[in-house]
N, C-alpha and C positions, 0 to 999 in steps of 0.2 A: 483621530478615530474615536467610537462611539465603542466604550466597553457594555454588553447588554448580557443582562443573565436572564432575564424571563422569556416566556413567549407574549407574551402581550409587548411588550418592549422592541421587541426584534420587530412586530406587527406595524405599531405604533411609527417605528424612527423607519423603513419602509416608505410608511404613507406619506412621511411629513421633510426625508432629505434624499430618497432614492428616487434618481429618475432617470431612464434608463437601464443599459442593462447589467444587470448584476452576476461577477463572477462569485463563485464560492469555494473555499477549501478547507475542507475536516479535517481536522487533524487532531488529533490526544496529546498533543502539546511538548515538551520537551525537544523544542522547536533548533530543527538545523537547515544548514545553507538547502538540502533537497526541499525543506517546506518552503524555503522561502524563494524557492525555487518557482513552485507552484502558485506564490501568492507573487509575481514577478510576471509569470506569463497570466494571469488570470488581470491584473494591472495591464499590462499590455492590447488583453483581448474586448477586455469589458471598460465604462464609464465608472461602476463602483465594482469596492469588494468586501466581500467576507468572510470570515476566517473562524471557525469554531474550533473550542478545544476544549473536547471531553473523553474521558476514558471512560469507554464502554462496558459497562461489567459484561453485556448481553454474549460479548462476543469473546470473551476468555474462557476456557476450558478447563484451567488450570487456578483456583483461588487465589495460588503462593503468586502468579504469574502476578497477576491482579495485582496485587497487592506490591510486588516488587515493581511496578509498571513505575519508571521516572517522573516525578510531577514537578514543575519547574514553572510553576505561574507568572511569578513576577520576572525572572528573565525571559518567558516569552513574550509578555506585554511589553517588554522595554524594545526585544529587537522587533515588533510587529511596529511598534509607536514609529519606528524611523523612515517606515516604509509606505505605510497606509498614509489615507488623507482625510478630511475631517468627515467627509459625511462615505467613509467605510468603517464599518464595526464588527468588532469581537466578541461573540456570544458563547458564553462561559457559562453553562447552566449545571446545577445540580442535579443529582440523578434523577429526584424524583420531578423536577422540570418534563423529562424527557420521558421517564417512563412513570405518571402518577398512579398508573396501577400497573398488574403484567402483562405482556405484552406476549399475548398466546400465538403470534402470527406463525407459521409455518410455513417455509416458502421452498418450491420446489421446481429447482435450477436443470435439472436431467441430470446428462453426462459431466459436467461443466465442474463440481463441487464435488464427486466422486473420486479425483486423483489428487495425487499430490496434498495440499493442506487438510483437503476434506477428510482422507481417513486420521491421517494423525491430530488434529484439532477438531472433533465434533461437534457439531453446533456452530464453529465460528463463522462460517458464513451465513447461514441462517441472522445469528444477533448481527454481522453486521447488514445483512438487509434491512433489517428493523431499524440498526440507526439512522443508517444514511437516508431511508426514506423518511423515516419520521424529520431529521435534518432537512429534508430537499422540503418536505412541506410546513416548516417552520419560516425557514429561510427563503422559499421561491426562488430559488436563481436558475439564470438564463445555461449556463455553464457550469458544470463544475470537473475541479483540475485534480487530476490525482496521479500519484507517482508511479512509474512504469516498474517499481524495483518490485511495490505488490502487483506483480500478472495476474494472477488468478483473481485478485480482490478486484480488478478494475472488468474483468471478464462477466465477474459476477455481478456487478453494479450495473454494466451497459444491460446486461439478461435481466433485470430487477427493472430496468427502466423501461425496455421494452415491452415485458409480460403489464406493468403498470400503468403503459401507456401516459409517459411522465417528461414534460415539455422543456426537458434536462438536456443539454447537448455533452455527454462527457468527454473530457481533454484526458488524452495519458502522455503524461511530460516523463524525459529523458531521465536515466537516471544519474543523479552525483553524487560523483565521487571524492575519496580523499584521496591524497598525494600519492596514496602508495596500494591504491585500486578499491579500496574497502567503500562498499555502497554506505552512504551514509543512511544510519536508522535511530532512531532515539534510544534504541537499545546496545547502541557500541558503547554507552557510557557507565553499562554494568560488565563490560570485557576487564578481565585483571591482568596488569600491565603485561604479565609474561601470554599470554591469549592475545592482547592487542598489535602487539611487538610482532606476531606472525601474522597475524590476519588478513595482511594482502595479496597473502597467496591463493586465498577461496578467490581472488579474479583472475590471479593468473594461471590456475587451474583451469577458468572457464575461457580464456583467451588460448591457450592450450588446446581447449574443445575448439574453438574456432577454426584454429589453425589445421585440424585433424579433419573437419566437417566433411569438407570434399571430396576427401577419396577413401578416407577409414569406414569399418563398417561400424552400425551403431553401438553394439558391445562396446567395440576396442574403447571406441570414443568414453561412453558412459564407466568402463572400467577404469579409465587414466585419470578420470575425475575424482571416483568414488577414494580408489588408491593412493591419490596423491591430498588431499583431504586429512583420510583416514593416517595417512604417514606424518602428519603434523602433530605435535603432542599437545596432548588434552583438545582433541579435536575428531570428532565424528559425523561422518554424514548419516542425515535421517534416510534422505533421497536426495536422485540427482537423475531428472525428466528430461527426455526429448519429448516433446510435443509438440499438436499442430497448434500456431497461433489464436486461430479462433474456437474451436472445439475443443481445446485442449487434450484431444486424446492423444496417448501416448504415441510415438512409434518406436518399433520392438527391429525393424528389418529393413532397408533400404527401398524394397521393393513395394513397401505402402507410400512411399513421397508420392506426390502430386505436384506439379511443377508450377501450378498456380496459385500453390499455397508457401507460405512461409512457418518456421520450426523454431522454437525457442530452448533453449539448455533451461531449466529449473533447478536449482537445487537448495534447500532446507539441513542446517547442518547446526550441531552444538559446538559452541568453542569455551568450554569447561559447563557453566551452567547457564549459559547465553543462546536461545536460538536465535540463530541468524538467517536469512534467505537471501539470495540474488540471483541472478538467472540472464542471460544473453542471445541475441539473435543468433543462429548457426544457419552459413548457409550450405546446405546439404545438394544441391543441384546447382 
């Protein structure tokens, strides 16, 4: 594989060892089995691949966050090396690579970025429209793969590609797991042991919801979740969504399903100063 930090570079190695079509997958690095997940099915779908990793200031909210965000370069380069092949590359650009001046775009998604992440992270979907397009037009890929654990993020990228009319097919791959249900995130690796040591109950919380989907009403369900969370120590939910899959508006009452739509559990939750999110199909009809 081809490590590239410029855009002219990314340009360049394109014209001269890509032929065919190319998958892509962003990533902010601190690389686990879900990324490589994605860079697995993207290997399977397409002839090449590519794999960026940058941490996006555009789309933090939060400075401290930023800043605490895990950076892990050289063990992501080693486990990308085993997987990739010569003429797939890794573009590692410096911020000002990405954004050499500001980047005033303001992009406006409707309903979509009004629930769940939007109000409590403002702005984060916005910056990451900014990257991922600026990415999709650095990189040109045929494809790109991104993981089902961010719902709303991948919601908001297929809306970003359609308003831009952007020649992107997006993939949302399955989410992985650890042994003991915990979606995997590059952020489980700032959980402290006694936070880690429970944290597979945020899925059996939400398998829990599963279980309950079909004949509970939506309260009970979103109660058993919020409750059993919140009974965990050093553990609180932000929120915890029903929604419709593609609109993501909430549902509040049984009697908004639609029987041609599918419903997903959301939930956003701290487990001491870690936020965490996962979220699950429910089938409610």
């Amino acid at each position: 594989m081809k490590v590239i930090t410029t855009r002219k570079d990314v340009s360049d190695f394109r014209e001269t060892a890509v032929s065919g079509s190319l998958g892509f997958v962003p990533t902010m690095g601190a690389l686990h089995q879900g990324h490589i997940s994605l860079v697995k099915a993207a290997k399977d779908a397409c002839r090449h691949v590519a794999v960026s990793i940058f941490v996006n200031p555009t789309q933090f909210n939060d400075p401290s966050d930023l800043q605490k965000y895990p950076r892990t370069p050289e063990e992501d380069l080693n486990l990308l090396g085993t997987i990739l092949s010569d003429n797939d590359f890794v573009f590692m650009p410096e911020v000002k690579e990405i954004y050499p001046g500001e980047d005033t775009r303001i992009f406006d998604f409707g309903s979509i970025d009004k629930v769940m992440e939007g109000p409590n992270r403002p702005g984060h979907f916005n910056g990451v429209a900014q990257v991922v397009s600026t990415l999709f037009d650095i990189v040109m890929p045929d494809m790109a793969f991104f993981g089902q654990k961010d719902f709303q993020q991948v919601a908001i990228i297929r809306e970003m590609v359609r308003q831009m009319n952007l020649p992107v097919e997006i993939v949302a791959c399955p989410i992985i797991r650890e042994d003991d249900g915990l979606a995997m995130s590059s952020r489980n690796r700032r959980l402290l042991p006694q936070h880690r040591a429970i944290a597979g109950e945020i899925y059996k919380n939400l398998l829990r919801a599963s279980e309950m989907a079909p004949t509970e009403s939506i309260d009970s369900i979103k109660n058993s979740v919020i409750d059993g969370i919140n009974s965990l120590p050093g553990f609180r939910t932000e929120y915890f969504e029903i929604v419709d899959s593609l609109t993501l508006t909430p549902v509040s009452n049984r009697e908004q399903l639609m029987p041609e739509k599918s419903y997903f559990g959301c939930i956003a939750l701290y487990a001491g100063e870690v936020r965490l999110i996962d979220n699950i199909e429910l089938k409610l009809q």
